[in-house]
C-alpha positions in Angstrom: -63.6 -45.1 -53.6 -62.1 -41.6 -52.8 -59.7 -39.6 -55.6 -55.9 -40.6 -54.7 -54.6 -37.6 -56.9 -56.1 -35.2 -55.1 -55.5 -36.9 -51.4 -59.0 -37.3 -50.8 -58.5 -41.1 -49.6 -55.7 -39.6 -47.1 -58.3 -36.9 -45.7 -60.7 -39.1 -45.0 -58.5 -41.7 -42.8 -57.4 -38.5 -40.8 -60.8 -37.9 -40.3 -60.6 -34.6 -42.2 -63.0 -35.8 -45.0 -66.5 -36.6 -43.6 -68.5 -36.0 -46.8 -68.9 -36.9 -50.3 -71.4 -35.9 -53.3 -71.8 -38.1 -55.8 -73.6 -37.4 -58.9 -76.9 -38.1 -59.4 -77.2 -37.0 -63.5 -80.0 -34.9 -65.4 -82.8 -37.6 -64.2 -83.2 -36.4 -61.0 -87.3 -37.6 -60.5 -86.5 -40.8 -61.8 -83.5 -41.7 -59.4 -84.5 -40.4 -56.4 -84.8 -43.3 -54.3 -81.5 -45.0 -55.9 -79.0 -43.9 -53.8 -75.6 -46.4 -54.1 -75.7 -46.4 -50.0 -77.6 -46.5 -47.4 -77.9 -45.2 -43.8 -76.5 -47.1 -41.6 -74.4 -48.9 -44.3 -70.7 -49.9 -43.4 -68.4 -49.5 -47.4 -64.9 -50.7 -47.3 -62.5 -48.2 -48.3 -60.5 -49.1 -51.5 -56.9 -48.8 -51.5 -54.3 -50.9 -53.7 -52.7 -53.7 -52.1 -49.2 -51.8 -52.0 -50.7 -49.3 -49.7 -52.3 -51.3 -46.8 -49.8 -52.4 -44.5 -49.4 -56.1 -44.3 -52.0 -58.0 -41.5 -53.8 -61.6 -41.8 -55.7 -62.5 -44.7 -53.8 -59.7 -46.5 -52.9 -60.4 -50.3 -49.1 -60.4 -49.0 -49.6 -63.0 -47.2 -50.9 -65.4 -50.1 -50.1 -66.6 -53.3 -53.4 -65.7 -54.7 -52.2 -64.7 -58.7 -56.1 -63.1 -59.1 -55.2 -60.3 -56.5 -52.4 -58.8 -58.3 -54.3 -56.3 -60.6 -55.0 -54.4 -57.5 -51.5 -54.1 -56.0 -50.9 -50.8 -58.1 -54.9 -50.1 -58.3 -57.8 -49.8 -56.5 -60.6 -50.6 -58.8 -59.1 -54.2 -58.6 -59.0 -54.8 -54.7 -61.4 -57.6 -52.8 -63.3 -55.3 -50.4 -63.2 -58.1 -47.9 -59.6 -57.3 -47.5 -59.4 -53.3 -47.0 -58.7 -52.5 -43.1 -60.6 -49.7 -43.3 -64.3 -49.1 -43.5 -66.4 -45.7 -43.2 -70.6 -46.2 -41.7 -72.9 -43.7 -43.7 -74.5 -41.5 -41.3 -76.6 -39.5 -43.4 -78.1 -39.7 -47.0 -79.7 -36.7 -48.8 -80.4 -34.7 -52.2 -79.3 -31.5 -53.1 -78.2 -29.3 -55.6 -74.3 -29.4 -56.1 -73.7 -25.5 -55.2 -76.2 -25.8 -52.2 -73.1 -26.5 -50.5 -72.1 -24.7 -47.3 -68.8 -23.8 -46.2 -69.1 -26.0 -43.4 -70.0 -29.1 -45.5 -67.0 -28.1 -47.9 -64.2 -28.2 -45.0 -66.2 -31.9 -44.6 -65.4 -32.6 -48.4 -62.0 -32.4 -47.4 -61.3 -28.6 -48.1 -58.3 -27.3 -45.6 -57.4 -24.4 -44.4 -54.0 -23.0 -45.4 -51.9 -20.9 -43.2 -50.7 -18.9 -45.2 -53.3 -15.5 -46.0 -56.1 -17.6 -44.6 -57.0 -19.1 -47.4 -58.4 -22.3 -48.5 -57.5 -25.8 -50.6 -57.3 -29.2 -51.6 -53.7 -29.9 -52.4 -50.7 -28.0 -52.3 -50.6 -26.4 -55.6 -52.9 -23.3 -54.9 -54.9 -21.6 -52.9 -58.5 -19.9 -52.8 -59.9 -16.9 -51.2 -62.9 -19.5 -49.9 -63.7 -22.8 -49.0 -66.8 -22.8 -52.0 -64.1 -21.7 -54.5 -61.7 -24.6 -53.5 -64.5 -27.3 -53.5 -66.0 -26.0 -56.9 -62.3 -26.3 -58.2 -61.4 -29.5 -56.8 -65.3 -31.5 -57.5 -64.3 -29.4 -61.6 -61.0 -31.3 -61.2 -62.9 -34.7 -60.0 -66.0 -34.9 -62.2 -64.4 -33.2 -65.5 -64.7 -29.2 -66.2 -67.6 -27.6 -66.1 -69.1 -29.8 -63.3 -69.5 -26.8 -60.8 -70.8 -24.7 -63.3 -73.8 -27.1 -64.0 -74.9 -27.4 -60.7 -76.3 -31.2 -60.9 -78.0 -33.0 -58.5 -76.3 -34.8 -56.1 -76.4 -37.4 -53.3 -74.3 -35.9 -50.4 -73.1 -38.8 -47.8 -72.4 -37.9 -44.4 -70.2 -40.7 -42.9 -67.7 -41.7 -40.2 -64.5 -43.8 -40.3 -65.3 -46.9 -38.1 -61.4 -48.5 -38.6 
């Protein structure tokens, strides 16, 4: 599930977002080998019912009353029914501000036109591609996040459809 507010779902069916951290917590020895995903794995990716255009087996298509929680959110949609599905290429540990500039243009960082500068949305820009990432994962995971530089797992992964 990719952050809507911030457009993060968007980026990655554009193929701009490539990458994702996910955060592993304090308990870093204990949780090593827990990783959500796998290598190799195929995740659907969640968007509400109102935003997937209409196709067989689509909740538009049925009466099914169950299915109606997720026409206005994700968190209630039937994976078996999202059209589009990312394959995880890559799993790893890392500290959260071992990031490299490269890997935060895959996070979904853009480059703006205007000064050459960097962001996530529309609403400002930064003089890097670290400082938009730190600002946008603060924006994500609560304030502070960046700051406390937790361990995380970082995905690599492609969109398949």
């Amino acid at each position: 599930m990719f952050n809507d507010k911030y457009g993060l779902t968007q980026a990655v069916l554009e193929g701009r977002k490539t990458m994702t951290r996910r955060i592993i917590g304090s308990y870093y020895n204990e949780v090593l080998g827990m990783s959500r995903y796998a290598k190799g794995e195929v995740v659907a990716i969640a968007q509400a019912y109102k935003d997937v255009p209409p196709y067989k087996g689509h909740p538009r298509y049925s009466n099914h009353r169950d299915l109606s929680a997720g026409w206005n959110n994700k968190m209630f949609v039937k994976a078996d029914l999202m059209p589009h599905h990312i394959k995880i290429t890559n799993v790893r540990v890392e500290r959260l501000q071992d990031i490299s500039d490269e890997d935060c243009m895959k996070e979904g960082i853009k480059r703006c036109n205007l000064n050459k500068k960097f962001a996530f949305d529309d609403k400002r820009a930064y003089n890097t591609a670290r400082e938009a990432f730190a600002a946008l994962i603060d924006k994500i995971s609560g304030k502070g996040t960046w700051d406390s530089n937790p361990w995380v797992f970082v995905y690599d992964f492609k969109l398949i459809d």
